[in-house]
C-alpha positions as CSV (number, residue, x, y, z in Angstrom):
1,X,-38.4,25.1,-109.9
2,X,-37.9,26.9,-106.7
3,X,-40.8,29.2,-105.5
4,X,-40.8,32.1,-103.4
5,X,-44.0,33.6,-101.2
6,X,-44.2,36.9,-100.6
7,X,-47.0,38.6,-98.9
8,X,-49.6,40.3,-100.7
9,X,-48.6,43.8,-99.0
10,X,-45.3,42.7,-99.7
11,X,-45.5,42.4,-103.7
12,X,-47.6,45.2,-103.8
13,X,-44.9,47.5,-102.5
14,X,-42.5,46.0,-104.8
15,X,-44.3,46.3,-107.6
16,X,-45.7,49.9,-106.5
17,X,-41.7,51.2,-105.8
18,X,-40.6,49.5,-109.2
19,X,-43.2,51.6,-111.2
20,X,-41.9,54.4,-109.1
21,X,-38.9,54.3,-109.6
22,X,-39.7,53.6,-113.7
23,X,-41.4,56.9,-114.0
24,X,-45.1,56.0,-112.6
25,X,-47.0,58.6,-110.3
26,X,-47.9,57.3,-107.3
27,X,-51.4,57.1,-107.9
28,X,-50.5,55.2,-111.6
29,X,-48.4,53.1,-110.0
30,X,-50.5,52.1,-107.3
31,X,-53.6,51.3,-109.5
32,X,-51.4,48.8,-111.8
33,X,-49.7,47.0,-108.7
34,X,-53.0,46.1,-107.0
35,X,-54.0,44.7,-110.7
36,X,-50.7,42.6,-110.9
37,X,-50.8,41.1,-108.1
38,X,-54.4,40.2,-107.8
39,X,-53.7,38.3,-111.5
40,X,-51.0,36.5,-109.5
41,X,-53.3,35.5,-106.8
42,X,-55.9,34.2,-109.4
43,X,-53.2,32.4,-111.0
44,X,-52.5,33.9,-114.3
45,X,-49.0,34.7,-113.9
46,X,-48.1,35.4,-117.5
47,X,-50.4,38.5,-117.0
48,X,-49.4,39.2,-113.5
49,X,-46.1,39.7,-112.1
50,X,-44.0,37.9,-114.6
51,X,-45.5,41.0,-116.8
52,X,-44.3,43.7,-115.1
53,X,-40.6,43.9,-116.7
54,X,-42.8,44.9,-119.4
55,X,-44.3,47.4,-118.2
56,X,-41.1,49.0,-116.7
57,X,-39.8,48.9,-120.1
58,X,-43.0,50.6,-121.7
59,X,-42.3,53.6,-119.1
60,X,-38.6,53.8,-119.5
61,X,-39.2,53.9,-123.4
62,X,-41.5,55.9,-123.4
63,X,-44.8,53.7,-124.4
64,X,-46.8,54.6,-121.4
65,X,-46.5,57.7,-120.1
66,X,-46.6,57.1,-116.2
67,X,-47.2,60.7,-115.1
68,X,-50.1,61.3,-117.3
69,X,-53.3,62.6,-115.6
70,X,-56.5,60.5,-117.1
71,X,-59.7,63.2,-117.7
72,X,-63.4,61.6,-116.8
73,X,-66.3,63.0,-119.3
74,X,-69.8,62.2,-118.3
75,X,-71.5,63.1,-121.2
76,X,-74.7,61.3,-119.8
77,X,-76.2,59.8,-116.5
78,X,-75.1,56.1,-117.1
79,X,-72.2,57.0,-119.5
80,X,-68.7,57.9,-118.7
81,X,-65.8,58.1,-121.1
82,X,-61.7,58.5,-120.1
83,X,-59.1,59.8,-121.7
84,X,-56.1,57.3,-120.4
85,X,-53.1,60.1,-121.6
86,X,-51.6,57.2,-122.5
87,X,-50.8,56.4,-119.0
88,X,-52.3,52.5,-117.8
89,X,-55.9,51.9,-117.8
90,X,-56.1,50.3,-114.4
91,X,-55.8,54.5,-113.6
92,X,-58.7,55.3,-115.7
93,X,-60.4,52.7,-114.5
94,X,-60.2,53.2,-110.9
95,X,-60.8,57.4,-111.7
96,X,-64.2,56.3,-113.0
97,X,-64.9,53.6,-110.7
98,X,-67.1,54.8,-108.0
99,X,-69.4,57.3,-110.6
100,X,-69.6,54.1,-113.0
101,X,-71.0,51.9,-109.7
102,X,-73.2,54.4,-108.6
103,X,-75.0,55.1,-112.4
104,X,-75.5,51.2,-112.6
105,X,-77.1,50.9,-109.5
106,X,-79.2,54.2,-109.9
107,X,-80.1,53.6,-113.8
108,X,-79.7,49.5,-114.4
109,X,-77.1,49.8,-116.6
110,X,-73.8,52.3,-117.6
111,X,-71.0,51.9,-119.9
112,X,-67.5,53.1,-119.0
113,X,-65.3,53.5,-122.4
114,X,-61.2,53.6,-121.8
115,X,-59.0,54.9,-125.0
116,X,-55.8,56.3,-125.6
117,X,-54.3,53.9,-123.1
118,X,-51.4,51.2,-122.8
119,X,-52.6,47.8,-122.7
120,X,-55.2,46.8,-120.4
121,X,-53.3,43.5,-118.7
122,X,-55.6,40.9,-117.6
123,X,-59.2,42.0,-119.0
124,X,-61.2,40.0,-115.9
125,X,-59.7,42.1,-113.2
126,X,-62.1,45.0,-114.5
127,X,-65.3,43.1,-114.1
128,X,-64.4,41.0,-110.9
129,X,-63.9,44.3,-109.3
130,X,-67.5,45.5,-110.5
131,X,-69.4,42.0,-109.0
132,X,-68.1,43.3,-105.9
133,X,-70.9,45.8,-106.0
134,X,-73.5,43.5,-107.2
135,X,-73.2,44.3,-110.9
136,X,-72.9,41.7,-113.4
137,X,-70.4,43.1,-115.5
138,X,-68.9,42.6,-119.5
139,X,-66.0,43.9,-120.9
140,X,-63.8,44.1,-124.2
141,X,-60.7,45.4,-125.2
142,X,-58.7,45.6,-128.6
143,X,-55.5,44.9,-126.5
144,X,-52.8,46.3,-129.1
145,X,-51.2,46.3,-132.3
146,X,-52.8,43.9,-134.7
147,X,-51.5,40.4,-134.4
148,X,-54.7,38.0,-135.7
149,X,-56.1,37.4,-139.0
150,X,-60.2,38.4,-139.9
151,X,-62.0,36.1,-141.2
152,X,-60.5,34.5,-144.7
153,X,-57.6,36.6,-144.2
154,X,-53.5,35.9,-143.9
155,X,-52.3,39.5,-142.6
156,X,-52.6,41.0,-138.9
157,X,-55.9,43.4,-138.6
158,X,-57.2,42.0,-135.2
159,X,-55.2,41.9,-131.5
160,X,-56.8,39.2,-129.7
161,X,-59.3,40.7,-128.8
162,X,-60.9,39.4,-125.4
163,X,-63.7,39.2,-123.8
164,X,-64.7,39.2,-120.2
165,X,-67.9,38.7,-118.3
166,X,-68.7,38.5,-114.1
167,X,-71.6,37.6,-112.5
168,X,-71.6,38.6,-108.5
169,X,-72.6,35.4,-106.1
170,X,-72.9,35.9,-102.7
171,X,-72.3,32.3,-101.8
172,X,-68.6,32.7,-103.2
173,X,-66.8,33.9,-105.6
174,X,-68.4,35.3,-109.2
175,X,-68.8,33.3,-112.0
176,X,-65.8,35.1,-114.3
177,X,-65.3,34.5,-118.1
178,X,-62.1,35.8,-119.7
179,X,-61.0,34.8,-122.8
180,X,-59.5,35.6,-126.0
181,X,-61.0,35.6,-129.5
182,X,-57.8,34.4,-130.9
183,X,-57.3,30.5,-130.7
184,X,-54.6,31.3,-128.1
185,X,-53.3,34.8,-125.9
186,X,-50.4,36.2,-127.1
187,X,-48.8,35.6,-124.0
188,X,-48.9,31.8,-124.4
189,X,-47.2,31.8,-127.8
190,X,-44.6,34.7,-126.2
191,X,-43.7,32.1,-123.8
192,X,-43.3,29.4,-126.1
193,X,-41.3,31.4,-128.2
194,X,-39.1,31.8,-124.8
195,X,-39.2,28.2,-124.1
196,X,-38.8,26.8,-127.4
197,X,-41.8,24.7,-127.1
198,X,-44.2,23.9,-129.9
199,X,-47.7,25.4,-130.0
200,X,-50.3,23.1,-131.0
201,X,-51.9,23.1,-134.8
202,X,-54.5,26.0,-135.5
203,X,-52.9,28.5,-133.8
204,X,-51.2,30.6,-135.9
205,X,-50.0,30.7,-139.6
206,X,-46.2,31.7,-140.5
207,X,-45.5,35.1,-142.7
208,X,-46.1,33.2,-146.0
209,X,-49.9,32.4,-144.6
210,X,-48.7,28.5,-144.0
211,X,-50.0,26.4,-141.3
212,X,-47.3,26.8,-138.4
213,X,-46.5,25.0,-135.2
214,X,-42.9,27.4,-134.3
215,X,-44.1,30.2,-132.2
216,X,-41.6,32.5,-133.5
217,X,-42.7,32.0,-137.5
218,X,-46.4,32.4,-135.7
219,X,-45.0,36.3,-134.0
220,X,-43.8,36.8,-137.5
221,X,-46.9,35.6,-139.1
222,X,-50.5,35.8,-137.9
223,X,-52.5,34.3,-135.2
224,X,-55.7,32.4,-135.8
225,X,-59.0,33.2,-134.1
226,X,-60.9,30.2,-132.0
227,X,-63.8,28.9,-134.2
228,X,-62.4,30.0,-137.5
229,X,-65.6,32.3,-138.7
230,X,-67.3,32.5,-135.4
231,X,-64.5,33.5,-133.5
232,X,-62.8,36.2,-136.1
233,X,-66.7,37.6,-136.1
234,X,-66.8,38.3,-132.6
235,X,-62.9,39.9,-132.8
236,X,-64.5,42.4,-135.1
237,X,-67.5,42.6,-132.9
238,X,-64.8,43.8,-130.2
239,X,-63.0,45.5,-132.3
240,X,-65.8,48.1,-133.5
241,X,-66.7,48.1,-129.9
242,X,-63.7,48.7,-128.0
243,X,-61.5,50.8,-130.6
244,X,-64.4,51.8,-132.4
245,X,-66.9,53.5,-129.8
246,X,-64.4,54.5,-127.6
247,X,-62.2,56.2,-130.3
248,X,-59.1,54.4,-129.5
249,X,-56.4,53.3,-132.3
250,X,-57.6,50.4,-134.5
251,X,-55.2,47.5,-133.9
252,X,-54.2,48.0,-137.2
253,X,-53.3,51.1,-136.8
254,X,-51.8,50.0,-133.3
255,X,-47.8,50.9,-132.1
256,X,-46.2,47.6,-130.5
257,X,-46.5,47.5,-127.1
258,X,-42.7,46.3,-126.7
259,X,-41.0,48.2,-128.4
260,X,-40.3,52.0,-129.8
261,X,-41.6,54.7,-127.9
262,X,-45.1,55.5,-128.7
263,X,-48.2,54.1,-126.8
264,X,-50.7,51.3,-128.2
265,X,-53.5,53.8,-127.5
266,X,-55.9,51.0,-127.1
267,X,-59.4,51.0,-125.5
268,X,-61.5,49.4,-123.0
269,X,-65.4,49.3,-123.4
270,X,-67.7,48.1,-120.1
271,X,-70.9,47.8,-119.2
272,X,-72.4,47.2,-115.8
273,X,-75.6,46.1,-115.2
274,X,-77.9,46.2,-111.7
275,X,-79.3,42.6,-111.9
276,X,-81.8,42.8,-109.3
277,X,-83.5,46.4,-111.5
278,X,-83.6,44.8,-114.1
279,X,-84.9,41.8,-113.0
280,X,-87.1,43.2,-110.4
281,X,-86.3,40.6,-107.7
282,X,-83.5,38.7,-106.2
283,X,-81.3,37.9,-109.3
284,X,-78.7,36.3,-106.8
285,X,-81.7,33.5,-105.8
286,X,-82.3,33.0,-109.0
287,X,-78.6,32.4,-110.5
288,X,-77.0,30.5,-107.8
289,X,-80.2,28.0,-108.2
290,X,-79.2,27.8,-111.5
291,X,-75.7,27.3,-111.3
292,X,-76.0,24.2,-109.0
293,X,-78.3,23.0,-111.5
294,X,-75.9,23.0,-114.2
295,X,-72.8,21.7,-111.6
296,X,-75.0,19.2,-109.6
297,X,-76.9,17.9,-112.5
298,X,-74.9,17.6,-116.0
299,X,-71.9,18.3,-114.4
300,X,-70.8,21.7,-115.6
301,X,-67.7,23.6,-115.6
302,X,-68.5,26.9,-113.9
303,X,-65.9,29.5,-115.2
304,X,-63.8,31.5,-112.6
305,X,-65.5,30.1,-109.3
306,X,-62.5,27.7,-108.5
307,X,-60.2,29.9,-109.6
308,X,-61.8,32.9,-106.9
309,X,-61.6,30.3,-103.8
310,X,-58.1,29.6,-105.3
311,X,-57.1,33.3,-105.2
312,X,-59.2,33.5,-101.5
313,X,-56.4,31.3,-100.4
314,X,-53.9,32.6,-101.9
315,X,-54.8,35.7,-100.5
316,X,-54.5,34.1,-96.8
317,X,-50.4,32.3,-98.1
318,X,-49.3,34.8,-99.8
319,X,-48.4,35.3,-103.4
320,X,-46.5,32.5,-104.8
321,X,-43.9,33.0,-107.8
322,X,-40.9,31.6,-109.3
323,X,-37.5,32.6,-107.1
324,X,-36.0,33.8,-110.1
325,X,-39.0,35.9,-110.7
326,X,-38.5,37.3,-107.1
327,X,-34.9,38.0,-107.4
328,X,-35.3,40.0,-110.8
329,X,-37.5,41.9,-109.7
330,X,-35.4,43.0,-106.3
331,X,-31.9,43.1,-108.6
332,X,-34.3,45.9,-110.8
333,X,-34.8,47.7,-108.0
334,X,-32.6,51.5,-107.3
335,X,-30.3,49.7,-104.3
336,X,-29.5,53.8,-103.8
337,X,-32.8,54.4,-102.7
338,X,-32.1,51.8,-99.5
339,X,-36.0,51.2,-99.8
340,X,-37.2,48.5,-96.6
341,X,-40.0,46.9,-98.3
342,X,-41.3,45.3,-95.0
343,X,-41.4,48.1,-93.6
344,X,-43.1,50.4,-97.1
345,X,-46.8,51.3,-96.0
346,X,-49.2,50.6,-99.1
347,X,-49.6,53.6,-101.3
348,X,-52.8,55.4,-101.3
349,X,-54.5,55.8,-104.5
350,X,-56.2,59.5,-104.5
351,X,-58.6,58.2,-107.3
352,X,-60.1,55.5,-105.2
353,X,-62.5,55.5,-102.2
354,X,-63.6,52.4,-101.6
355,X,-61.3,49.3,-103.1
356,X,-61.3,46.3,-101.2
């Protein structure tokens, strides 16, 4: 397959004029292009810029509301709460960003909650961004409408359900786990539907609750958590977490994210912790001799560190994507607008003061 490098200014002002041009505000659009493309540079592309189509189509249908303004409630020191207005939730996110920082470095710890938003897209980008500050950082979203199984169950109550979880390093990039509760993300099986390919045993179950190996029986049927038991517990864990506490919709109770016109109005739950308050010394020291430990000695597999000096390169090339990918994107672009995209200065976000 032919590829296609762009620069990372360069795919951020197409994505940025896209949302746009879809409806977005330019502070909205802005806030989901910088989290696109940074997916693309850690190289998740099915949650990066091979997802934006779908987000165009949530604002021209009317599933994300693009000019809505999110409103910040700090209803105590160390936590804030959001109200999306069913615009993205990188937006929330980066309206709260700098008061959620500054309570976890001042109290230890804060929780930001997220609801009433579109889907969250890739669910690391929110905690990489707080190890950036030296916070260790844990997050959980209920994603959508309800597409896994609870535990001894056939029918849909559960999205996915992720969970992710940084730790800063200042030898290199955090330590970053991001993962599902479901034995697969729905993206994978989306694109297997696509491709026609097979998914592997375990997965998913078709609608007559039968063991299934077709990914589009499994989109008509149910998904399967990771773990049986174990993994359906901790979707429910998330679930009362990040729909629950933040007052979002249930997945359950969920609208599709692709089609009709109203939004998911899903939630995000974080917490941030100060590592070095808590501890009362240098947690940094005390992790990174631990984490050579585990890689020098029983040969670990350190979650989210390759992938960082992947992205670090990346970063330096440019972003890398399929030509067609390219070329759809330009052909969705408003020609009438004649818009020079080397020449397009990156957008200002008004919500943040101090992204990298």
């Amino acid at each position: 397959m032919a590829h296609y490098r762009a620069s990372v200014e360069e795919a951020e002002a197409l994505v940025l004029e896209l949302l746009r041009q879809h409806g977005a505000s330019s502070a909205s659009a802005a806030s989901v292009a910088r989290a696109l493309v940074e997916a693309q540079l850690q190289g998740k592309p099915n949650v990066g810029l091979a997802h934006l189509p779908v987000y165009l189509d949530s604002l021209k249908e009317g599933r994300a509301d693009g000019q809505g303004e999110p409103v910040l409630e700090t209803p105590a020191p160390a936590v804030l709460r959001v109200d999306a207005r069913q615009n993205f939730p990188q937006l929330a996110f980066d309206l709260a960003f700098d008061a959620f920082v500054s309570a976890a470095q001042n109290c230890g710890i804060a929780v930001l909650s997220i609801r009433n938003g579109y889907t969250s897209g890739e669910l690391g980008y929110y905690v990489r961004r707080l190890t950036d500050h030296g916070l260790v950082g844990l997050g959980m979203t209920n994603a959508g409408p309800a597409v896994m199984a609870a535990s001894g169950g056939t029918t849909p109550v559960f999205c996915t359900n992720p969970l992710a979880f940084a730790v800063p390093r200042k030898s290199g990039p955090p330590l970053v786990i991001d993962q599902s509760s479901s034995a697969t993300a729905l993206v994978k099986i989306l694109k297997a539907a696509e491709s026609g390919e097979a998914i592997p045993e375990g997965w998913a179950l078709d609608s007559n609750g039968q063991p299934t190996r077709d990914p589009k029986e499994a989109l008509r049927g149910v998904f399967l958590a990771f773990g049986g038991q174990r993994g359906a517990n901790l979707a429910l864990m998330v679930e009362l977490l990040a729909a629950g506490v933040t007052g979002a919709n249930w997945s359950v109770d969920a609208p599709a994210f692709n089609k009709g016109d109203r939004c998911p109005g899903t939630g995000v739950l974080l917490i941030a912790l100060q590592p070095d308050l808590l501890l009362g010394a240098d947690f940094d020291e005390r992790c990174e001799a631990y984490l050579t430990r585990l890689a020098e000695d029983h040969h670990a597999h350190l979650p989210g560190i390759q992938r960082g000096l992947e992205a670090q390169e990346r970063r330096k090339q440019g972003v890398e994507m399929s030509r067609e990918l390219w070329q759809r994107l330009q052909e969705l672009l408003d020609l009438e607008d004649e818009c020079d995209l080397s020449k397009m200065r990156k957008q200002p976000n008004p919500y943040v003061s101090r992204l990298k």
